[in-house]
Phi, psi and omega in degrees: 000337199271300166314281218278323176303311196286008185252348158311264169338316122359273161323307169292335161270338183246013118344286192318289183308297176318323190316316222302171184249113202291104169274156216291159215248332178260115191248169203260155187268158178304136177291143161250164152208119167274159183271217187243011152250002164105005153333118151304120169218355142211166186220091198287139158316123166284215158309146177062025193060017180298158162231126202241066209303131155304125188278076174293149184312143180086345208269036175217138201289132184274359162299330212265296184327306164334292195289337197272317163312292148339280185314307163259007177185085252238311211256353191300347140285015170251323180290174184255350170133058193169125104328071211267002166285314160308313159330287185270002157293299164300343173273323154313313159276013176248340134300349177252359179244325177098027157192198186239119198273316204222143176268320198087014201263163174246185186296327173297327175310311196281325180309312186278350146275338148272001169266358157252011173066012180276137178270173176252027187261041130204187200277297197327301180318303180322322201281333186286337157307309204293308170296344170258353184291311168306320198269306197279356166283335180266349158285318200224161175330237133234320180290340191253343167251319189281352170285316185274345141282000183261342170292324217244322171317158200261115176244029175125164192046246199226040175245122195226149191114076210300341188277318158293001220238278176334316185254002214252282202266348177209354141122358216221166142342152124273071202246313197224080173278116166306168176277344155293342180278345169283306194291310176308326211244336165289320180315296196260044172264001171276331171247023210328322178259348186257350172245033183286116186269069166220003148274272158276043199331328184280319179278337116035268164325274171310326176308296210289300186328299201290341156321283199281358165270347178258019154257005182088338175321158155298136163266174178250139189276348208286176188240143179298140141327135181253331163249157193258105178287141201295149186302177184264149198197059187266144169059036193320326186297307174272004135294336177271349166276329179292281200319333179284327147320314187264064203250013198242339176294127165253018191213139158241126157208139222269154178277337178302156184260104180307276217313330184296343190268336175282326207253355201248328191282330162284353167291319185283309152356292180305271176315324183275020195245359165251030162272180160270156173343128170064025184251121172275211178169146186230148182196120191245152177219117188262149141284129200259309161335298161235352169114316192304163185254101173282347161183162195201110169273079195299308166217169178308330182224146141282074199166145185279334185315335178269348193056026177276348191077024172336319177268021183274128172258100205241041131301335194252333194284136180321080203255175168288173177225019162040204149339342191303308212276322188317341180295317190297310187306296196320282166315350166262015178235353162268348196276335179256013158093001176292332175220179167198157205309315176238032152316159178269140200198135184252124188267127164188163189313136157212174184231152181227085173072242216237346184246127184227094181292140167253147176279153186327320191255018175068355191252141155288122175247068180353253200281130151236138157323145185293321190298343186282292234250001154262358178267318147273007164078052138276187184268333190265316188301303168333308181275022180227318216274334186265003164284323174300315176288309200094141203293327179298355195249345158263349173301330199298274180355309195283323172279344180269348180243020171089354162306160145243075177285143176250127202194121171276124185103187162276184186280112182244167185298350192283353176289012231219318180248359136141060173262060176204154186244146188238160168256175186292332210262019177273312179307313167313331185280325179257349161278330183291352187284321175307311185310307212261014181065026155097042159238159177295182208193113187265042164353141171161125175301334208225110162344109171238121170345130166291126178250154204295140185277153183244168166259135204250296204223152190296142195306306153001297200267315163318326165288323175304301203301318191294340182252007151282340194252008173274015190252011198280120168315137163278167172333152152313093158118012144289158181275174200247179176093353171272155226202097208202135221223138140238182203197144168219103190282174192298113178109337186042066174263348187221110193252101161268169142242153126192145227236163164209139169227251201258311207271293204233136173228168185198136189235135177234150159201145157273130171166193157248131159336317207258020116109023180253149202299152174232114178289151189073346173295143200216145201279333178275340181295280198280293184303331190274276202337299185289335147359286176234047107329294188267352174269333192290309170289010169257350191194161165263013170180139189279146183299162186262158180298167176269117176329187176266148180283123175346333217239008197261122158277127190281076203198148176274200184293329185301328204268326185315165185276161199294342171302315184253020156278343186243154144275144178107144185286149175305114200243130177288135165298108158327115178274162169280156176306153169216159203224102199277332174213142358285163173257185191301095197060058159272157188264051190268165189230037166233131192265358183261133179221162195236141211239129151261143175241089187269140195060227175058179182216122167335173319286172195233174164237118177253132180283152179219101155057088168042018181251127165284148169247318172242140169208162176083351183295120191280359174231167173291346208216151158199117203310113197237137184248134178287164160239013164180154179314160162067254181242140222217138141322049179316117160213194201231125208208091176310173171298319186284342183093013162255164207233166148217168154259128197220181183229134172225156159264130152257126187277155177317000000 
């Protein structure tokens, strides 16, 4: 009878326990993005704005796991989730002293208060910690309860989590903890606000000493944290475009490089902050090589306060791209045999149908090499070179290297100086392209299958262009040998750079979000300085260009075939006028004759013995009255100033 009561009793506690109701154990974690060594570099809030880092297995120093055993709970692989020996310890001293010395809870207890948000001020709360403590030993593990105390502890504020903990008070991993920095972070989830040391540094202090002294540790001299350092929130624009693709992801990572992305944000930081009010700035840094993207600055701040428009990402957003694109022509007109690097090119007023482009300083430098006039950025070798291609055939191109340009209607030559919108890194694309000697390039924030690269332009011509633009003087007290295009759009509403070397290519722009003028900006002034600025902090020294490819000719303008010295198809020299009737000592005997012209170019003048008779004329033939007997001057005078002459008689 005694046996059946207790396996009764038995039956009915553990009835009880199964009964109990578990509440959920996976609560959710903060989205991360991480770099590509896994370096935290954002972090989202969870609910009420907590921020709550996922605890992966290993990923906490096991000195902390140790001291947290030890301290709080020495049975914890042995007890069933209740320590009835700890238990009755604490009641023992809070009676014999008239307060509470010890709680007795165990780690499984704390566990099961915080995954219900339940306080211990009263019995009923205790028992339901007890009864679930029980319960959850019999679901789950003992490495699988101490992860999720390691998850779910509170360490001040809105911080819950030892991993969150770790980088909040000391900056880091929980990985590689001194034992005073374990002991601190074992302290404070029993007390989270009254021992926080950015509050209370001394009770802190004191928390952290009795862990290590009652775990045997040395104490420390060291000083509590006095502030809680902000989570890391590197490269914010693109977390927030990965997470708006993704919204079910809870972990992205990314090919950027934290520290470089911290060196690259403070450059910008740094320049924008000697712009004027609302002037942003942007900077994307590619590997050419494989595509990835090592860093990408969308703007100087993340924040509107300044009046730049800081959440604005203006890596993505659509601008003229001014000048950036003349590289893109050139090659693609050496690449199809219309020029070479030392054509002959006439910079001079021209009109193409109704559009007649000028260069940026209003002045012509009439024959120049194609290698003058992409190294000076002129206007005209370009617009005459994409009329010969045809504007379609560079859009294509620009769509053929992963770009998206965007532009209403069709494609016109204004697209050659930038009547089209590009974003930095759609520009990016096409200088790596460049880089890579005339293949596409699969830019991408995120580890991807490699796709096989294609060839847009011949390797040839692409080296011309790269060792025409490695041929541009740098900023004053930069080094040479970076291979680099600027740009200015109409109005210097955009101030680009962008450089390629052996390695790397980096694209920069200047301007305002809301696409209003930032006046005197200019991409060689403003933009090429941070430029190769910013390639000094990605490396100390550029990688070398790639040789010239076998087939490419190296020749001067004299040596070139007689097709490629000049651009424009061959044109016979315009003759001059000639005076086709009357001829040259005809005998007439009428003094009204009618003046015939053949050639010269319109309109013309005609003379009677050094008297205009005619001027402005717009036709060949025109009636002339003699003015007196005997022998008379005709002459003719074209538009170009060439003239002819005859002589007539009129008889008495």
């Amino acid at each position: 009878m005694l046996l059946f009561s207790a396996g009764l009793l038995h039956d009915s506690w553990d009835g009880w326990v199964i009964r109990t109701d578990v509440p959920s154990v996976l609560a959710t974690a903060s989205v991360e993005m991480q770099d590509r060594n896994g370096t935290l570099m954002r972090a989202f809030a969870v609910e009420d704005g907590r921020v709550r880092l996922a605890v992966a297995p290993g990923s906490v120093d096991s000195t902390l796991t140790d001291m947290l055993i030890q301290y709080e709970d020495k049975r914890f692989y042995q007890h069933n989730g209740v320590d009835g020996r700890a238990m009755a310890r604490a009641v023992a001293q809070a009676l014999a002293s008239g307060r509470v010395v010890s709680g007795g809870s165990t780690l499984t207890m704390q566990v099961a208060r915080l995954l219900e948000n339940s306080g211990t001020g009263s019995l009923y709360g205790k028992l339901r910690q007890i009864r679930l403590a029980w319960a959850l030993e019999r679901q789950l593990s003992k490495d699988e309860i101490l992860h999720l105390y390691l998850q779910h502890a509170p360490y001040g504020g809105r911080i819950e989590g030892v991993r969150s903990a770790a980088f909040v008070w000391f900056g880091k991993e929980p990985k590689r903890l001194s034992p005073a920095q374990a002991a601190l972070l074992v302290a404070l989830p029993q007390s989270p606000e009254t021992r926080r040391p950015d509050r209370h540094p001394e009770a802190a202090r004191a928390a952290r000493d009795r862990v290590l002294a009652r775990v045997g540790a040395a104490p420390s001299v060291a000083d509590v944290p006095r502030a809680m350092r902000p989570m890391p929130r590197l490269a914010p624009h693109l977390a927030d475009a990965l997470r708006a693709e993704n919204s079910a992801k809870q972990r992205f990572v990314t090919t950027l490089i934290a520290p470089l992305q911290t060196r690259m944000e403070g450059l910008i930081r740094t320049h924008a902050a000697a712009q004027a009010t609302g002037v942003s700035m942007a900077m994307i840094v590619v590997d050419h090589h494989t595509g990835d993207v090592l860093a990408r600055v969308g703007a100087p701040n993340y924040s509107d306060a300044d009046g730049n428009l800081g959440f604005v990402d203006m890596t993505r957003a659509k601008r003229s791209p001014g000048s950036t694109l003349k590289p893109l022509i050139y090659a693609l007109a050496f690449d199809r045999g219309l020029a070479h690097p030392d054509t002959i090119f006439a910079d001079r007023p021209t009109r193409f149908d109704r559009y007649a482009p000028q260069n940026f300083d209003g002045q012509f430098r009439g024959d120049v090499t194609a290698r003058t006039a992409l190294a000076q950025s002129l206007n005209i070798p370009p617009v005459a070179l994409t009329e010969a291609l045809g504007p379609s055939r560079l859009m294509a191109s620009l769509r053929a290297f992963g770009a998206k340009p965007v532009l209403k209607g069709q494609p016109g030559l204004a697209v050659a100086l930038g009547g089209v919108g590009m974003s930095l890194e759609d520009i990016a694309r096409v200088y790596a392209g460049l880089a890579q000697l005339g293949k596409t390039v699969p830019i991408s924030d995120q580890r991807q299958k490699a796709l096989a690269p294609r060839q847009v332009i011949a390797p040839r011509a692409a080296w011309q262009v790269g060792d025409i633009l490695r041929s541009i003087a740098p900023p004053a007290g930069a080094p040479s040998g970076l291979a680099y295009k600027t740009g200015t759009s109409y109005g210097h509403r955009d101030a680009w750079a962008f450089g390629y070397d052996g390695r790397h290519v980096i694209g920069v722009w200047i301007g305002r979000p809301d696409g209003t003028p930032v006046p005197g900006a200019f991409g060689s002034d403003h933009a090429a300085p941070l430029l190769f600025e910013a390639f000094g902090r990605l490396k100390s020294k550029l990688d070398h260009a790639p040789p010239p490819p076998a087939d490419t000719l190296i020749l001067t303008t004299a040596e070139l075939p007689f097709p490629l010295r000049r651009f424009g198809p061959a044109k016979p020299a315009a003759s001059g006028p000639a005076v086709a009737f009357p001829p040259d000592g005809a005998v007439l005997e009428n003094a009204d004759t009618v003046i015939k012209v053949e050639g010269g170019t319109l309109p013309l003048t005609v003379l009677l013995n050094g008297a205009p008779v005619a001027s402005n004329l717009r036709k060949r033939h025109v009636s002339v009255g003699l003015r007196s007997r005997g022998f008379s001057d005709i002459s003719v005078i074209d538009a170009a100033g060439r003239s002819a002459r005859v002589a007539v008689e009129l008889r008495p």
